[in-house]
TIVEX-564007 format. One record per residue (C-alpha): x, y, z; residue number from 1. Coordinates in Angstrom, 1 decimal, padded with zeros to 4 digits. Each point is the difference from the previous one (the first is absolute). Example, Ala and Ser with C-alpha at 12.3 -4.5 7.8 and 13.67 -1.06 7.14 Angstrom:
2
+--------+--------+--------+------+
|   east |  north |     up | zati |
+--------+--------+--------+------+
|  012.3 | -004.5 |  007.8 |    1 |
|  001.4 |  003.4 | -000.7 |    2 |
+--------+--------+--------+------+
// end
This chain:
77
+--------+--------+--------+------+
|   east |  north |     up | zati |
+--------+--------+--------+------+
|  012.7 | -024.1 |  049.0 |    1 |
|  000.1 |  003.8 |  000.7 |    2 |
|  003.6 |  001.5 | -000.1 |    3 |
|  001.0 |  003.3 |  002.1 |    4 |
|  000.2 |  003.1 | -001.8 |    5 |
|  004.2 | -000.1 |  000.6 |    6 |
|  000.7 | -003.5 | -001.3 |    7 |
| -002.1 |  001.1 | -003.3 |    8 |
|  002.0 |  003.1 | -000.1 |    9 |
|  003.2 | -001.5 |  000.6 |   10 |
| -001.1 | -003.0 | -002.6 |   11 |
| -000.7 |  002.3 | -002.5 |   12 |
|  003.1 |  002.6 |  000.6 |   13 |
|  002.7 | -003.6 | -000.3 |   14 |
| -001.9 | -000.7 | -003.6 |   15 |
|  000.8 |  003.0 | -001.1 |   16 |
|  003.8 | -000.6 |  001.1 |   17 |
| -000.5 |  003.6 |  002.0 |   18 |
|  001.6 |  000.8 |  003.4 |   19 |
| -002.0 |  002.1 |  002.4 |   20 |
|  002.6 |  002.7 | -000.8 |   21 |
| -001.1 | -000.7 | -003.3 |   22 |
| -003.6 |  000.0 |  000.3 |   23 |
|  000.4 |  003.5 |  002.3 |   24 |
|  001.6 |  001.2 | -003.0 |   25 |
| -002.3 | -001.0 | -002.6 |   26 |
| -002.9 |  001.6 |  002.5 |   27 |
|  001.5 |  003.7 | -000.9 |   28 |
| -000.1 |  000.8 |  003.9 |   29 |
| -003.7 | -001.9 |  000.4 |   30 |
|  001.4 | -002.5 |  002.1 |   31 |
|  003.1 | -000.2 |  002.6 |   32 |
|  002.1 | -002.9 |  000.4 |   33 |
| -001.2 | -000.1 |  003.3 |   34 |
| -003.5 | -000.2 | -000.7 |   35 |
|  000.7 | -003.0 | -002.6 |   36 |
|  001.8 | -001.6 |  002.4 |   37 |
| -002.5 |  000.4 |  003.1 |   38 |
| -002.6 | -001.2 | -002.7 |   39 |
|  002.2 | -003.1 | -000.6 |   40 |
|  000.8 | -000.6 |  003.2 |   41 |
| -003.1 |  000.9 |  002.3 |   42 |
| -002.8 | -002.8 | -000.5 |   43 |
| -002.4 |  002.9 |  002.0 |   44 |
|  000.7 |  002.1 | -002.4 |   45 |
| -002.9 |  001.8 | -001.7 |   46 |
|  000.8 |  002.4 | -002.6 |   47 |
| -002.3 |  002.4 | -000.8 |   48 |
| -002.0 |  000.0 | -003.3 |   49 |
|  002.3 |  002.5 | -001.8 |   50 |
|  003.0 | -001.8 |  001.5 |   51 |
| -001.6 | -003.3 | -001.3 |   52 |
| -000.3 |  001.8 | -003.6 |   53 |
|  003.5 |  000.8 | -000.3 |   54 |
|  001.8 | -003.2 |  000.7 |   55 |
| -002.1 | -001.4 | -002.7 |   56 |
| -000.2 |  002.7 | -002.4 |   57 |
|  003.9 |  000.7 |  000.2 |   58 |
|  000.9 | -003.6 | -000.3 |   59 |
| -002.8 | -000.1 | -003.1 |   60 |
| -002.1 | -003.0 |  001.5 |   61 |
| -003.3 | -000.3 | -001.6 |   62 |
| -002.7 |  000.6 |  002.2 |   63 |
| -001.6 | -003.4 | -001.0 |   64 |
|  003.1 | -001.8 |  001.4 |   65 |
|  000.0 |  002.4 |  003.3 |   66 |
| -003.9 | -001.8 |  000.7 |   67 |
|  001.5 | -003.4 | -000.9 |   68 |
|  002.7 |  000.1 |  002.6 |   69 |
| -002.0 |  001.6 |  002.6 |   70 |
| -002.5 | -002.4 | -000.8 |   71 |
|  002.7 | -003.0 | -000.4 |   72 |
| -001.2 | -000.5 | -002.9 |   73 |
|  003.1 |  000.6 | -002.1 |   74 |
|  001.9 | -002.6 | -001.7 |   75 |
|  003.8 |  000.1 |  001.7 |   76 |
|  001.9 |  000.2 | -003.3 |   77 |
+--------+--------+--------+------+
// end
């Protein structure tokens, strides 16, 4: 099963135990609250590829378990 690009962002943000003020924080001024909640929120949403880079990078997600997820591959621990 394929998952949105929001519900793995938000997944990932609640398992680090991070808020999206947090997260907007942590980003250094990379990412808005706003834009992490539109991301969350907005199933049409479609980040673009620097956009997509952050989230992950930020939230330090392997980039084998980004292709997982999109793939639905990943194991939901």
């Amino acid at each position: 099963m394929r998952h949105s690009f929001g519900s793995i962002v938000k997944a990932y943000r609640e398992r680090k135990r991070l808020t999206q003020l947090e997260l907007a924080v942590k980003s250094k001024g990379e990412l808005s609250t706003a834009t992490i909640s539109k991301a969350e929120t907005d199933p049409s949403y479609n980040p673009k590829l620097t956009t997509f880079i952050k989230f992950y990078k930020i939230m330090d997600v392997p980039f084998k378990d980004i292709v997982a997820t999109l793939e639905g591959t990943a194991d939901d621990k």
